[in-house]
N, C-alpha and C positions, 0 to 999 in steps of 0.2 A: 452683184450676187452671181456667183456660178451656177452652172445649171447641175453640177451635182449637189451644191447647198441646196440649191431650188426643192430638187427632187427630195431631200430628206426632211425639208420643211410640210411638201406637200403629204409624204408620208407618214408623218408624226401626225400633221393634225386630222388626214384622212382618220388613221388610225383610235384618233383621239375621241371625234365627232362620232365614228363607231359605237365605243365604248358607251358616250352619252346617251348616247339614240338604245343601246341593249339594257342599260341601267333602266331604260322608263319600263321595260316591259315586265317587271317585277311589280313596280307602281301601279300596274295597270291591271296587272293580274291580282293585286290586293284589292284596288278601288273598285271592280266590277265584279268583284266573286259573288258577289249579291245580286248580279244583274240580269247573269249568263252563265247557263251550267258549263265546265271545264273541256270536253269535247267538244263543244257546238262552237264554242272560245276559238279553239284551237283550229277547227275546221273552217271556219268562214274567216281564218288570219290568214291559212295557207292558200284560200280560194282566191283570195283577193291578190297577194304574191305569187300565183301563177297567172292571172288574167295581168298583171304589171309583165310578168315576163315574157309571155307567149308572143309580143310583139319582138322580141329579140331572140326567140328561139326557133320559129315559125322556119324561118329563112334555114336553118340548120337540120330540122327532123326529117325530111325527104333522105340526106345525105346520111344520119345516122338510124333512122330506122332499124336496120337489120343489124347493127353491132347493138343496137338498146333490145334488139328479140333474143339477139345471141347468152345477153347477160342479167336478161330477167329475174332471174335468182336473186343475184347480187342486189340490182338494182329494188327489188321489192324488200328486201332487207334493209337497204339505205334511210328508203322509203318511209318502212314502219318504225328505224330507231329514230330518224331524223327531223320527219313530219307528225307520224301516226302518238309517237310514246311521248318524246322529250319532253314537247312544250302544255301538251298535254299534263304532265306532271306538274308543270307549273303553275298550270292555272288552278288546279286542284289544291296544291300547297297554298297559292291564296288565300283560300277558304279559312284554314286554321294559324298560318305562319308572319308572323309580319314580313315586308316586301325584302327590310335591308337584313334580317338572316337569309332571304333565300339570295341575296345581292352577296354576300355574304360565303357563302356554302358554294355556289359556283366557279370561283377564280380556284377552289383546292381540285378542278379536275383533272390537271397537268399530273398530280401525283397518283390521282386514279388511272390514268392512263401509263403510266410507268407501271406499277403494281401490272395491270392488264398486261402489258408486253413484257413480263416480265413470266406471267402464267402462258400468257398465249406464243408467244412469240420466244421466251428464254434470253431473253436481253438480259446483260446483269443490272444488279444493284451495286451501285459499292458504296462506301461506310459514309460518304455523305449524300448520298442520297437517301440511305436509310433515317440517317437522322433529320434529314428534310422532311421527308414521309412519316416519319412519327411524331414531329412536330403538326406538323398540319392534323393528324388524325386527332390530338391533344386539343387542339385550337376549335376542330368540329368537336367534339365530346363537349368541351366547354360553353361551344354557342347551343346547340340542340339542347343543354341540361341547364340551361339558363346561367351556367356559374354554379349550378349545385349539383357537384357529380354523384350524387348521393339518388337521383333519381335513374340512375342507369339502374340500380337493382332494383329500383319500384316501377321500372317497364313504364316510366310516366314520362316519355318523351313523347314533343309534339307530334302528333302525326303530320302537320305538314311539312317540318322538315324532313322527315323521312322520304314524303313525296318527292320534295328538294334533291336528298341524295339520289331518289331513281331516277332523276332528270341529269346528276352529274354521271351514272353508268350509263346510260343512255349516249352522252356525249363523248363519253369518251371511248364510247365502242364506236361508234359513229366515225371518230375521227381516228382513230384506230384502223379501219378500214379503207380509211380513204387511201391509204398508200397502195392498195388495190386497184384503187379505180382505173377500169376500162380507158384506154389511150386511144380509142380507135370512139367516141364519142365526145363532139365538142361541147365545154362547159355551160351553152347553154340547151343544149340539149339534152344534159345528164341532170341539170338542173329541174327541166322540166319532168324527163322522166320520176326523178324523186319524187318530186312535188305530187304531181296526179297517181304514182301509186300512193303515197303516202296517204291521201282521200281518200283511196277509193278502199282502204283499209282503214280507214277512220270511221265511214259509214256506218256498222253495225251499231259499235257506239253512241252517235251522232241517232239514231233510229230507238236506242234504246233509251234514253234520255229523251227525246221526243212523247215516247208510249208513257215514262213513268212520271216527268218533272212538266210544271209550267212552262208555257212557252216565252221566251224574253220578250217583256213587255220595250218598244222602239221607244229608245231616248238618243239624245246629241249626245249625252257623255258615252253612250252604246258606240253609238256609231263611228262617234272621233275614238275612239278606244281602238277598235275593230280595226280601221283606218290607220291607225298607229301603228299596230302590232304589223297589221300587213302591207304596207306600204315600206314604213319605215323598220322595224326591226328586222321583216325578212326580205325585202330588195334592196332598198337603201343602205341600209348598213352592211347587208354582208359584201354592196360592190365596194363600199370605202374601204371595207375591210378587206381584202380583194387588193385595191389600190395600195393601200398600206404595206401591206407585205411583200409588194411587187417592189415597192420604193425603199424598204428599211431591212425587211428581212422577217419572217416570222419570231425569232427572238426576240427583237426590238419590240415588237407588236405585242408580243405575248404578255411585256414588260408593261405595256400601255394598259393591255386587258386589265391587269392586276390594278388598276383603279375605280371599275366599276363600283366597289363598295361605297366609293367616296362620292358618285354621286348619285347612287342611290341615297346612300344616307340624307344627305340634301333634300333629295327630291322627298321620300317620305316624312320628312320631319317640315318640308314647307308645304307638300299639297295634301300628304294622310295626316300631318301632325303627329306622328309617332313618336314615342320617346327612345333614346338611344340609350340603351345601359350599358354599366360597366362592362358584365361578362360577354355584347357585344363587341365591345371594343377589343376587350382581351383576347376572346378567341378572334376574331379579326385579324391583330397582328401575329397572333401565333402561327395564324395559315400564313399569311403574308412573308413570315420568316420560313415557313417551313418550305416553300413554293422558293424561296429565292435559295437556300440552301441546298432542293431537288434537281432543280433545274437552269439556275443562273449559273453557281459556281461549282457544279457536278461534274468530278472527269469522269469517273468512273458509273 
């Protein structure tokens, strides 16, 4: 074996194990919406994925410091769509959405974020991107309305997919941004910075929800949960993913992401026992085409 086969093999399946490890956190956001209010979720995910990190950032903030004061703006912004809002959404969608529409609803962000840079930035569209992007919006309409688009007039859509989609604006203004990022801060330094603004604008929430809700009663499924989200969906995976992109390319990767549905679906139908329905599946591959039509074979 070559060592450039090597590297595309370790790329794939970096990339792959990613995807796996981001599918459960859907799962987990269904299994404990009972557990754990959505802020305090989200807040001791990111606490735990900075205390992993801080051993690898440590060595770096001495030297970045003063470029992370110079760009505090930025970086509090990063902070509040990346740590404070996104996942947050998630876990709140929990509450009323099954795990594989929010598994689901996530891979159509690539065409939120074209629409986006298309408003913010004045990128064009051209005619098959358009028809990518109307696809996919067809394919959410269809999962959110269960398959009956007859409820778009009677305002009877779920709320937590709704949550869902503010978790896909969220991400893709997030990554939108990122083409921004500060060059004079190393990534594990801008990492850390994120993360601890991201907190420390989480708290009021996190405070509020303390005053008004129960406090989470300590279980192992709590704990390996929490442990999950933050160990592995936010360190773990986003270094594979990291990895992945360095060895295959973000395209290729991007192509990888677009399977999470598949194992989410798996995953909630062997550990939640969910059933899978049609107008899942339908709006499923709708996005699926509309995402490969925006973004695969788009020149324009």
């Amino acid at each position: 074996m070559t060592k450039h086969s090597a590297n595309l093999r370790l790329g794939y399946s970096a990339a792959l194990l990613a995807t796996i490890i981001w599918s459960g956190n859907f799962i987990a956001a269904r299994a404990l919406a009972a557990c754990i209010p959505p802020c305090q979720f989200n807040f001791w995910r990111w606490a735990i994925a900075l205390v992993a990190l801080l051993p690898f950032a440590i060595p770096h903030l001495h030297q970045d410091w003063p470029a992370i004061q110079r760009h505090r703006g930025y970086l509090s912004v990063m902070g509040l769509l990346g740590v404070t809002l996104m996942n947050t959404f998630v876990y709140k969608a929990g509450q009323t959405t099954e795990s594989l529409n929010m598994a689901l609803l996530m891979p159509a962000t690539p065409v939120v974020i074209l629409l986006l840079a298309r408003l913010l930035y004045a990128e064009p569209i051209g005619p098959m991107r358009l028809l990518g992007m109307l696809t996919a919006i067809l394919g959410i309409l269809v999962l959110v309305c269960r398959g009956d688009l007859s409820l778009i007039t009677g305002l009877a859509i779920n709320s937590g997919d709704l949550w869902t989609m503010g978790c896909m604006l969220c991400f893709a203004l997030y990554s939108l941004l990122m083409r921004k990022r500060p060059k004079d801060i190393s990534t594990p330094g801008f990492n850390a910075a994120v993360f601890s603004l991201g907190l420390i604008y989480a708290l009021p929430c996190v405070a509020v929800e303390i005053w008004l809700l129960p406090l989470p009663s300590p279980s192992l499924s709590l704990f390996t949960g929490l442990l999950y989200a933050g160990l592995g969906c936010s360190a773990l995976a986003f270094w594979l993913w990291t990895m992945g992109i360095d060895r295959i390319g973000p395209v290729r990767a991007g192509i990888i992401y677009y399977s999470l549905p598949l194992f989410a679906g798996i995953g909630s139908v062997v550990i939640l026992h969910e059933e899978v329905s049609l107008a899942q599946v339908f709006g499923g591959l709708l996005i699926v085409l509309g995402i490969w039509l925006a973004t695969i074979h788009a020149k324009g």
